[in-house]
Every structure is written in structure tokens, then in C-alpha cells.
C-alpha positions in Angstrom: 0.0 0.0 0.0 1.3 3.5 -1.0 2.6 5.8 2.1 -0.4 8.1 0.7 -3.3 6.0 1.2 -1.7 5.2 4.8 -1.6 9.1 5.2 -5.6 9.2 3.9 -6.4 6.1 5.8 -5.2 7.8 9.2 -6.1 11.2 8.8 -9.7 9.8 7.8 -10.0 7.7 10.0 -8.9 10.4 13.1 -11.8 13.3 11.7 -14.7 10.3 11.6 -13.7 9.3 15.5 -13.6 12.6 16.4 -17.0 13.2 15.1 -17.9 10.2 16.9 -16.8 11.4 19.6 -17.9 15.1 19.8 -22.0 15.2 20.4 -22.3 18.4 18.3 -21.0 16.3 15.1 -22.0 13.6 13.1 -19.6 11.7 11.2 -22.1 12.2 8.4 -21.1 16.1 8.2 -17.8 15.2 9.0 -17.5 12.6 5.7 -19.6 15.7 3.6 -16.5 18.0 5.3 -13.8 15.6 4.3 -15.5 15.2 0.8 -15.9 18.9 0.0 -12.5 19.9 1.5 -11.1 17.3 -0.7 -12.9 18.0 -4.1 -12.0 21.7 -3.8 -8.2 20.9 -3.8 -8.3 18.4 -6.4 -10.0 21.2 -8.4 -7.5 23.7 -8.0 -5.5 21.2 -10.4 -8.1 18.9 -12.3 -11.1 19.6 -14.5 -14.5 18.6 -13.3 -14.6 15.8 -15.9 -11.2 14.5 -14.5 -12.2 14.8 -11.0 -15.3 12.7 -11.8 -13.4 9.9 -14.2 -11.6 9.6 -10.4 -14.4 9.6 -8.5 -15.4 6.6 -11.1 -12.7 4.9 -10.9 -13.0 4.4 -7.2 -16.2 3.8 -6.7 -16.3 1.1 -9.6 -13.0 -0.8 -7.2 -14.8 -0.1 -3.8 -14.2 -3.1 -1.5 -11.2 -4.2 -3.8 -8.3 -5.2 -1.5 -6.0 -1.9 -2.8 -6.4 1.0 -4.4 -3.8 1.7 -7.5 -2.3 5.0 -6.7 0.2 6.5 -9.9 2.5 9.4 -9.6 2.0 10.4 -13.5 3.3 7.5 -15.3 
């Protein structure tokens, strides 16, 4: 597995138990909140139509054991 879906995996994992754990969030919100935080900086360096081909590509491989992560090869 890459060191960046480690990174993802952790810092993901931290904002949904702390919404858990805080009674004024849901982890709902908090995935909307990670989603939208996430969209807006892949935007700043992808077209829309790019961004959703990704968001395609990874929900077609949901619940495959890894996700293929390239560096621009």
C-alpha cells in the first residue's frame, strides 16, 4: 500500500472518530466535510470531468483489497 493512502487512511480515520466522539458532530457532516474539503483541492489542479473519471474509478474498485495510486506514469 502507497505511504499516501496510509496518510488518507489515518487522517480519515482520526476526523470520523472525532466526530464520533464530539455530540455536536455527526460523522455524516464530518465525511460531507472531508469530501468537500477534498474535491475543492483536487479542483484547483483537475477539471471537473477528471475529477469525476476519479471519483469513477474508485467507486467502480470499492471493496477491492488496494487502491492503484500512480504518480503520472
Amino acid at each position: 500500500m502507497a505511504g499516501e493512502f496510509r496518510i488518507a487512511q489515518r487522517h480519515v480515520g482520526e476526523a470520523m472518530e472525532t466526530a464520533e466522539a464530539e455530540s455536536s458532530m455527526t460523522q455524516d457532516a464530518m465525511g460531507r466535510a472531508l469530501l468537500t474539503e477534498l474535491l475543492a483541492t483536487l479542483s484547483k489542479h483537475n477539471t471537473p470531468e477528471a475529477i469525476r473519471d476519479m471519483i469513477d474509478y474508485q467507486l467502480e474498485n470499492l471493496g477491492s483489497d488496494s487502491f492503484v495510486v500512480t504518480r503520472g506514469c
